[in-house]
Every structure is written in C-alpha cells, then in structure tokens.
Rosetta silent file (secondary structure, phi, psi, omega in degrees, C-alpha in Angstrom):
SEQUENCE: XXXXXXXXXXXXXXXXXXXXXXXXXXXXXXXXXXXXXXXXXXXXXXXXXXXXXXXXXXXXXXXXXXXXXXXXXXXXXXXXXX
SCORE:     score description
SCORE:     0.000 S_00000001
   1 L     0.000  163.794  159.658   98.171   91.598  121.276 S_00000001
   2 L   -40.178  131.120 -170.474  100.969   94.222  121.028 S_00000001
   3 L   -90.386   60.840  177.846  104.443   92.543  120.191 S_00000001
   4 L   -82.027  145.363 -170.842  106.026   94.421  123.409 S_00000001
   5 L   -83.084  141.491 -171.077  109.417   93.703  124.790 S_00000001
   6 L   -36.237  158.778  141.497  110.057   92.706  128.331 S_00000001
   7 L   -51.994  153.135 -157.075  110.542   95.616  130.679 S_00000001
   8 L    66.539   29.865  164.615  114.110   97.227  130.507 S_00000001
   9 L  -138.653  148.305  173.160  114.314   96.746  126.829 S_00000001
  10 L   -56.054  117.455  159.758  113.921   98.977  124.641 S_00000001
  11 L  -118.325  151.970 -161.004  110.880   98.717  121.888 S_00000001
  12 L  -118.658  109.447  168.079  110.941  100.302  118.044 S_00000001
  13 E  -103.588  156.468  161.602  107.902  102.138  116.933 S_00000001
  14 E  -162.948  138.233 -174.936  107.284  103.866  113.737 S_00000001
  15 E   -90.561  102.031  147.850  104.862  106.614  112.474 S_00000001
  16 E   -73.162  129.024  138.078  103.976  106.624  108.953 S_00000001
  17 E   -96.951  131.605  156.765  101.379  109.762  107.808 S_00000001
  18 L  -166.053  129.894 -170.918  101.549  109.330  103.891 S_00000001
  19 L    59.820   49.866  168.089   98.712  110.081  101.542 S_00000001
  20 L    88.783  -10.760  176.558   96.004  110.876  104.171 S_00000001
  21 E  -124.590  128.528 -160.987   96.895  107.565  106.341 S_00000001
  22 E  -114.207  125.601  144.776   98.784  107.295  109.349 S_00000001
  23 E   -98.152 -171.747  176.067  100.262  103.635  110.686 S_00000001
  24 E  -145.349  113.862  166.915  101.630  102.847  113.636 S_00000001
  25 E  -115.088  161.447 -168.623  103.950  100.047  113.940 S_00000001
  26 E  -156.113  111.983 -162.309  105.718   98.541  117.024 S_00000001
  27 L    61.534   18.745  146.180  108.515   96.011  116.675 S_00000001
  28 L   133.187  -16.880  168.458  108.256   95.367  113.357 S_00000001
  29 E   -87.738  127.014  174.025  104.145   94.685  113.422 S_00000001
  30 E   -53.920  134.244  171.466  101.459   96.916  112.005 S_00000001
  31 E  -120.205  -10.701 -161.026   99.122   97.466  114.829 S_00000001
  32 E  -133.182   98.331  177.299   97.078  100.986  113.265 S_00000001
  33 E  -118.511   83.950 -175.599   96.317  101.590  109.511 S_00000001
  34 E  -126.926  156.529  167.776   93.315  104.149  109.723 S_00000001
  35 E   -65.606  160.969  164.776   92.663  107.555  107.319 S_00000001
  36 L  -141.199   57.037 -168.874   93.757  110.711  108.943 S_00000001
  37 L  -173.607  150.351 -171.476   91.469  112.771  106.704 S_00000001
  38 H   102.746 -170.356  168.675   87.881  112.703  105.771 S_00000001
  39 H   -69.852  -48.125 -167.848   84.764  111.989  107.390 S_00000001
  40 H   -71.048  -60.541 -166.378   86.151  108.365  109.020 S_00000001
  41 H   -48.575  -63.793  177.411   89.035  110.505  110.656 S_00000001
  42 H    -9.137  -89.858 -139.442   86.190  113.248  111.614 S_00000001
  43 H   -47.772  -46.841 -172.293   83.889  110.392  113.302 S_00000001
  44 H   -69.951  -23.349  155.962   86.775  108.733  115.101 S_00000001
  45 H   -49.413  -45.532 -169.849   88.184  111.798  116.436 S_00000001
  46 H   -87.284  -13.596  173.771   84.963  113.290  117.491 S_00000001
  47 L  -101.351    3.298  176.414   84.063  110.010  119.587 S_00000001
  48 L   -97.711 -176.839  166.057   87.353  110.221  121.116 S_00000001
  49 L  -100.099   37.964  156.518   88.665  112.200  124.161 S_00000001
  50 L  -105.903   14.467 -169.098   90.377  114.482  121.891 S_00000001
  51 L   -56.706  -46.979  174.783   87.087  115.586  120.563 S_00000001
  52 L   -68.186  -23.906 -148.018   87.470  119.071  122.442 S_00000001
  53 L  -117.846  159.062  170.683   91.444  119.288  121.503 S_00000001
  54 L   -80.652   73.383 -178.039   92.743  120.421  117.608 S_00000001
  55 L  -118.014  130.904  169.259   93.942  116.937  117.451 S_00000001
  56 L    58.824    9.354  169.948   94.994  115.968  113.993 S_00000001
  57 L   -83.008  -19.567  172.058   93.194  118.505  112.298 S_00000001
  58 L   -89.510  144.504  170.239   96.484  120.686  111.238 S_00000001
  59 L   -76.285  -34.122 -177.499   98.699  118.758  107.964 S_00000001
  60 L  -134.567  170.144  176.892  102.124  119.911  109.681 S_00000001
  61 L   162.532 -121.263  171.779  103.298  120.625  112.978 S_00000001
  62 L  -104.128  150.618  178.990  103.655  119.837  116.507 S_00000001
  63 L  -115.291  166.726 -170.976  104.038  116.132  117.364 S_00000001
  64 L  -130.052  138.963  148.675  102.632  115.268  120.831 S_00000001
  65 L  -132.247  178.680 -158.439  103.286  111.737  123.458 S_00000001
  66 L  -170.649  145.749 -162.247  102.252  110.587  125.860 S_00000001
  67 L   -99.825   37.946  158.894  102.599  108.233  128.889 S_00000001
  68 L    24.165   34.199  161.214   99.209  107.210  130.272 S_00000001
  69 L    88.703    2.889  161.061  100.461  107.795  133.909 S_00000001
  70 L   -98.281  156.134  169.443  103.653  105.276  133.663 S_00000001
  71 L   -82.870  140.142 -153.731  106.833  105.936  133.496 S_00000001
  72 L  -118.945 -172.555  167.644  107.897  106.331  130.165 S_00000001
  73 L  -169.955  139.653  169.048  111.539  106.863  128.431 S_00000001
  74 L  -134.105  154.783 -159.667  112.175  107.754  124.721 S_00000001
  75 L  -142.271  151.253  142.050  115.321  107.525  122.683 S_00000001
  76 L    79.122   -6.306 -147.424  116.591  108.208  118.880 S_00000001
  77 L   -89.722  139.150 -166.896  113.450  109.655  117.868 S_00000001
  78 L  -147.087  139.924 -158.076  113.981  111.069  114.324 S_00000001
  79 L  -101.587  146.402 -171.504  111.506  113.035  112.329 S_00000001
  80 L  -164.531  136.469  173.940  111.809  112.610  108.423 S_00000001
  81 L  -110.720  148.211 -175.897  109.646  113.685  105.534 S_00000001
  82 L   -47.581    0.000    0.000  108.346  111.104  102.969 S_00000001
C-alpha cells in the first residue's frame, strides 16, 4: 500500500514528467511510473473518467488537484523545470 502518514502530519509527494513519463512518488516511494505520451497514455486515458476532459493531452500548462470529497490541505508546493 501507499506509505501514508498518520492524520495531522504532513506527507511529501513529488511529480516527475521527464522524457514522455510522469512518476508519482509519496514519502520517498515510487508508487506511478507510466508513459504520458503515445498510444499506452491514449488507452489509459480513454478508459478513464477523464476520457471526455483534455486531460494530459497539452505538453505545458495548467496543473490540476484534487480531493476526492475529503478534506484536503496543501503546502510548499513548488513548480520547477527539469
């Protein structure tokens, strides 16, 4: 599972996009290594419920998050290109 930190503490994600691949890490573990370009990206995108939405399809931009209906809090977040 996800290395998440009790409630009230604070957890450290980070977004990589570089070369065509986005991770996602969260406390210091990879949990998402996938393409974000191609055919793969295409398929997974189009079976998701962003299928309908311009998700991921522009190279720069807007970044978007989101809470899934919890309350959420975000700190520090700093944008930086590779």
């Amino acid at each position: 599972g996800a290395p998440l930190r009790p409630a009230g503490s604070w957890n450290q994600g980070r977004i990589v996009v570089h070369e065509g691949r986005v991770q996602h890490w969260l406390n210091g573990q990879k949990l998402v290594d996938v393409p974000c370009r191609g055919l793969e990206w295409e398929r997974m995108v189009g079976a998701s419920k962003f299928r309908d939405w311009p998700f991921g399809k522009a190279g720069r931009g807007h970044l978007a998050l989101q809470d899934h209906g919890d309350e959420v809090a975000y700190r520090s977040l700093r944008i930086r290109r590779l």
